[in-house]
Legacy VTK file of the C-alpha trace (Angstrom):
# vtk DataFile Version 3.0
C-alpha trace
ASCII
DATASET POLYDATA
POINTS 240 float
104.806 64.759 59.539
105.967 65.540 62.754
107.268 62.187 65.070
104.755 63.486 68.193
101.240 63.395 68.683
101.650 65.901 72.098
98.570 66.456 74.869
99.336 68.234 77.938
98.244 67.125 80.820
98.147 67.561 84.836
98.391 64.351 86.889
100.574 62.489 89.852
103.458 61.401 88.075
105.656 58.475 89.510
109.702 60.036 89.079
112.646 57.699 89.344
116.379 58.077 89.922
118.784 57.977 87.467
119.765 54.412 88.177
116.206 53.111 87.872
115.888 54.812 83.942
119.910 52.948 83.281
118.317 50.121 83.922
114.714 50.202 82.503
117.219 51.684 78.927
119.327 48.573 78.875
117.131 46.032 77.550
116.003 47.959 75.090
119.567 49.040 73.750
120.953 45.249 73.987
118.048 44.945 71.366
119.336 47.633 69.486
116.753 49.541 69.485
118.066 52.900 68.664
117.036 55.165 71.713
119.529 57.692 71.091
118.187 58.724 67.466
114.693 58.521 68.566
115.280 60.685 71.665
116.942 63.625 69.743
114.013 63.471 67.128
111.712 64.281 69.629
113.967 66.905 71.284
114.256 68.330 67.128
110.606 68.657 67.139
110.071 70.670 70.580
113.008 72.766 69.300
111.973 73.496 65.764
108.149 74.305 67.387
110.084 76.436 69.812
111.529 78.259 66.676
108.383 78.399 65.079
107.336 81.273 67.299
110.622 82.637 67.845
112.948 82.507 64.708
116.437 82.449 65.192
119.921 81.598 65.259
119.962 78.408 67.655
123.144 77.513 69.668
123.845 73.892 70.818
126.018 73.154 74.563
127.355 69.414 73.714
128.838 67.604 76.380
130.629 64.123 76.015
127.808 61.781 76.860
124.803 60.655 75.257
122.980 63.857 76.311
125.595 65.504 73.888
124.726 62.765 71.553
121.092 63.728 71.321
122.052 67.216 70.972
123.673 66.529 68.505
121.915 64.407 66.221
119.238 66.796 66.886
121.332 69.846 65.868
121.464 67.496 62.714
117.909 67.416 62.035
117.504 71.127 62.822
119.857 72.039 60.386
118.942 69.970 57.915
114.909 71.819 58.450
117.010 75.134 57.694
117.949 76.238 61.024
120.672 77.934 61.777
122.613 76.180 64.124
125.960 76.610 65.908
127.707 73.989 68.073
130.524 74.415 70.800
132.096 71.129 72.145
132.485 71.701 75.760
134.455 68.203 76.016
137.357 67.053 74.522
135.469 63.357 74.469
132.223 63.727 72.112
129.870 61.791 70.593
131.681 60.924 66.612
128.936 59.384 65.328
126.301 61.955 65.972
129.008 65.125 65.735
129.635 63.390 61.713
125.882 63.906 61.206
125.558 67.181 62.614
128.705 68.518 60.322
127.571 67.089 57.481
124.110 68.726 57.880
126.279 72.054 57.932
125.885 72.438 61.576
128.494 75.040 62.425
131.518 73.965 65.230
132.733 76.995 66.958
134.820 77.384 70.016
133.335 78.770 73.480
134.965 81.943 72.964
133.173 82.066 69.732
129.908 81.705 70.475
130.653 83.953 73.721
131.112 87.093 71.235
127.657 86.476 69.901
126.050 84.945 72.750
122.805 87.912 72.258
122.384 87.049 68.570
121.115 83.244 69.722
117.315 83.096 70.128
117.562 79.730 71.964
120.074 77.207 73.693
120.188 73.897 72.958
121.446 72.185 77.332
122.766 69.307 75.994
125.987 69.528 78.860
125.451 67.045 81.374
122.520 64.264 81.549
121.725 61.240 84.148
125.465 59.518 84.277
127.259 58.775 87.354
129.321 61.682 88.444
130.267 62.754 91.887
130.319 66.353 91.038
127.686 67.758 89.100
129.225 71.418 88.744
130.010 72.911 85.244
133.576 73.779 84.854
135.840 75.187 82.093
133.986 76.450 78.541
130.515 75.318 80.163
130.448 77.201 83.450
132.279 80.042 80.991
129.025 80.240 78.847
126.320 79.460 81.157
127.603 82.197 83.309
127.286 84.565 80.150
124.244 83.336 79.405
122.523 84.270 82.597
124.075 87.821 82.937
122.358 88.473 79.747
119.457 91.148 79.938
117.044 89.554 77.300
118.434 85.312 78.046
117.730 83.341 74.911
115.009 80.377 74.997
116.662 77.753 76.650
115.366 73.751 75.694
117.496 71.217 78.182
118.167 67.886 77.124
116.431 64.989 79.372
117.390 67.988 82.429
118.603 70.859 83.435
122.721 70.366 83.370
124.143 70.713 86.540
120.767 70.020 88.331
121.191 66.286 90.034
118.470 63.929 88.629
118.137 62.389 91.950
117.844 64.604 94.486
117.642 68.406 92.003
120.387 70.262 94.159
122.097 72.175 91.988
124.704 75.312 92.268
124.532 78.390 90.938
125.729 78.052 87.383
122.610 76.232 85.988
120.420 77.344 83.021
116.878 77.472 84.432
115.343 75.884 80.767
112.025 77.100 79.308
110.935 73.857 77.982
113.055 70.445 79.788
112.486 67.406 76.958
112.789 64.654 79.332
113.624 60.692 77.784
111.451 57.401 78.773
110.567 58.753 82.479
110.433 62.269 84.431
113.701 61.954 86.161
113.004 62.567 90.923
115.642 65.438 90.306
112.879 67.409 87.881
110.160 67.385 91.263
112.620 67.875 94.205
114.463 70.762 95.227
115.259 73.142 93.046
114.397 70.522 90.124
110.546 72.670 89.777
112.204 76.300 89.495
114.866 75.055 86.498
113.032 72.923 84.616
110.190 74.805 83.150
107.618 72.767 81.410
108.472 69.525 81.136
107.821 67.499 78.420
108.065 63.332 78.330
108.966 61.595 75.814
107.638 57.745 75.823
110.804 55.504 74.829
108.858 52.250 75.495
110.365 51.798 78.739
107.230 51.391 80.984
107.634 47.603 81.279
110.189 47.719 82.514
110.217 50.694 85.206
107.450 48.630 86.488
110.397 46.605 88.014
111.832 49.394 89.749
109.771 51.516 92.922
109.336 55.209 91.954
111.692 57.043 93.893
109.000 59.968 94.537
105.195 60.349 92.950
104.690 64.266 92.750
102.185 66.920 90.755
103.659 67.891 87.606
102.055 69.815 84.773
103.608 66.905 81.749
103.026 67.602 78.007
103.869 63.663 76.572
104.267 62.629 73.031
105.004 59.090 71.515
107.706 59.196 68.849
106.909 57.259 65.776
108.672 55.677 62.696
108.276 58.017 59.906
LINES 1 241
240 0 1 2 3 4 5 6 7 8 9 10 11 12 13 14 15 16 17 18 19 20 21 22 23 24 25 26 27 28 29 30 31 32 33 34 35 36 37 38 39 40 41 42 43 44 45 46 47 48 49 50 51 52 53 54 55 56 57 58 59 60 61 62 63 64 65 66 67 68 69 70 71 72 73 74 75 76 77 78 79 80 81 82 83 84 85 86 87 88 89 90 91 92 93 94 95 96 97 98 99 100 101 102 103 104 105 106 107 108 109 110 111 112 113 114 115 116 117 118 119 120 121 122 123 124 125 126 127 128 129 130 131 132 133 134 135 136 137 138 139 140 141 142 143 144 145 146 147 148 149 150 151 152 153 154 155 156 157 158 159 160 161 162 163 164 165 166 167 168 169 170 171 172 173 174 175 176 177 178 179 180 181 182 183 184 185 186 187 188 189 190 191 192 193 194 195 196 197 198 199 200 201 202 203 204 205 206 207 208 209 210 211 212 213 214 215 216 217 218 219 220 221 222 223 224 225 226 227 228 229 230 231 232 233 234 235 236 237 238 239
């Protein structure tokens, strides 16, 4: 059974900065609740209903924080469905615990230079590059920039699924440069990020769909940084 029961809905959404979600997650992970796993099931299921109507070979971007965590573990769960799934590590730094269970699945690792050969055979991309963390400097460099730029001078781009946002595209304030993957389907954790509704946040994201991470409680504590229109399809993951 799948972990979502998904409606899709179009309503004035209350966004919030990056900050705001840290801080709404941190309760919840001092409990231990494991909001890493249950985000990247949820991205697993978008990406395997993705694949459902477009069967393919599905390459994974993994940078070194927990967005590259949940692409990960998700990659796991893909491959473990029967997908085909190939992996380049565009850190040094990754996630061990989640890059274990993607391996042992028989997710493929390959270099950038790799998957840059075959970059037409994919059918969709797995943005799991940069999420919400602090960084002055939100442009892709090295093996990233290398394959997004190959991506988009692609005639026929693969399906492209980002991971909580667009990488590259700043969750506050969505400026972004030119080397960002304009996604298909966003699968955005525990609140819609201001970054997705401001500047060019609208033209990159695509459909956005929130996942509920239990963190309403306590975003109630923090003021919405922006409340904007946004087409939202939601879904509530569940213990299997």
């Amino acid at each position: 059974m799948s972990e979502q029961a998904a409606t899709v809905v179009a309503e004035r959404t209350p966004a919030y900065t990056a900050d705001a979600v840290r801080a709404a997650e941190k309760p919840l992970l001092e409990q231990g609740v494991p909001l890493m796993r249950h985000a990247a099931a949820a991205l697993a299921d978008v990406v395997s209903d993705e694949l459902a109507a477009r069967p393919g070979p599905v390459l994974v971007l993994a940078g070194a924080g927990d967005n590259g965590g949940d692409a990960l573990y998700a990659a796991a769960e893909l491959a473990r469905a029967g997908a085909s799934v190939d992996v380049v590590l565009v850190r040094d730094r990754v996630h061990r615990a989640a890059l274990d269970a993607a391996v042992a699945a028989g997710v493929r690792v390959c270099s950038g230079t790799d998957a840059c050969a075959r970059i037409a055979d994919y059918r969709l991309v797995v943005d799991g590059i940069l999420g919400i963390g602090r960084l002055a400097d939100r442009r892709l460099r090295g093996s990233a920039r290398a394959l997004v730029e190959k991506i988009l001078a692609l005639d026929a781009r693969p399906r492209i699924v980002a991971v909580d946002l667009p990488s590259g595209l700043d969750p506050d304030d969505g400026t972004a440069d030119a080397a960002v993957l304009a996604a298909d389907v966003t699968v955005t954790f525990g609140a819609v990020k201001a970054g997705l509704v401001r500047g060019r946040g609208p033209e990159l994201a695509g459909r956005v769909h929130l996942v509920d991470l239990g963190l309403e409680s306590y975003l109630r504590l923090a003021h919405p940084a922006v409340t904007a229109p946004i087409v939202l399809a939601r879904s509530t993951v569940r213990s299997r």
